[in-house]
N, C-alpha and C positions, 0 to 999 in steps of 0.2 A: 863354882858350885860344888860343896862338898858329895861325894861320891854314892851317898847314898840318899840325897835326895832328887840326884841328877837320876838314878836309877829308877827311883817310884813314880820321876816325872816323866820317864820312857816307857813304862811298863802302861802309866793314862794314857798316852798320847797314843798308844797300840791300841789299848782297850777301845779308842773313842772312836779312831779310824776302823776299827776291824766293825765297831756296831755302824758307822754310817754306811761301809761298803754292803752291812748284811742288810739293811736301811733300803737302801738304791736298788737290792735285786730283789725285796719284798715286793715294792713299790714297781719297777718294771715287771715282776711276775704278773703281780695284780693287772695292771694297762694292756699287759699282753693276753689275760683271760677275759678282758671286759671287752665289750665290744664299741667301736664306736658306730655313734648314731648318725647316718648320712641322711638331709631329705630328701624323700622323695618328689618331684622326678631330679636326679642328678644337675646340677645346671654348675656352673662356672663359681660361682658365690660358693655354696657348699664345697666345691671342691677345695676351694682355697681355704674356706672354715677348715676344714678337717685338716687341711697340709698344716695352718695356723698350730693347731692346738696339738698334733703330731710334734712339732718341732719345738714346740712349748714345752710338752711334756719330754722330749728324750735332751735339752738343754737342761733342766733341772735334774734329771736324774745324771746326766753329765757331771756339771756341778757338784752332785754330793759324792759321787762315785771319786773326782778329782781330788775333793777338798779330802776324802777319808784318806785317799792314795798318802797325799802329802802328810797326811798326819802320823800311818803309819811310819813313812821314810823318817822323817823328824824324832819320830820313837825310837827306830832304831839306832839311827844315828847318835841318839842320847844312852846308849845302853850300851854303845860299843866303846 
């Protein structure tokens, strides 16, 4: 790949990783101010709802936080 377009292709793949990582910690900021909703009275079901949807949401924000990591690395690695 000639040398300058391996560069402009390192310079996207920074740009796209650094917007998903800022992406991930919007998104966790947000889930971390909201509140979840338990019903009342507490019972075994709802606990498990919430653990569910807890672990839903911080595998997705996993997910994008991972895929941006690797897109940075890929970036630089095309820029070095």
């Amino acid at each position: 790949m000639p040398g300058n377009v391996r560069h402009v292709v390192g310079i996207a793949l920074v740009v796209i990783g650094v917007a998903l990582l800022i992406v991930a910690s919007f998104l966790a900021y947000e889930e971390l101010v909201t509140k979840v909703s338990i019903p009342q009275p507490p019972s075994l079901e709802s606990v498990l709802y919430v653990l569910a949807v807890v672990t839903y949401k911080v595998a997705f924000l996993a997910v994008i936080a991972w895929s941006g990591a690797i897109l940075i690395t890929r970036g630089l690695s095309a820029l070095s």
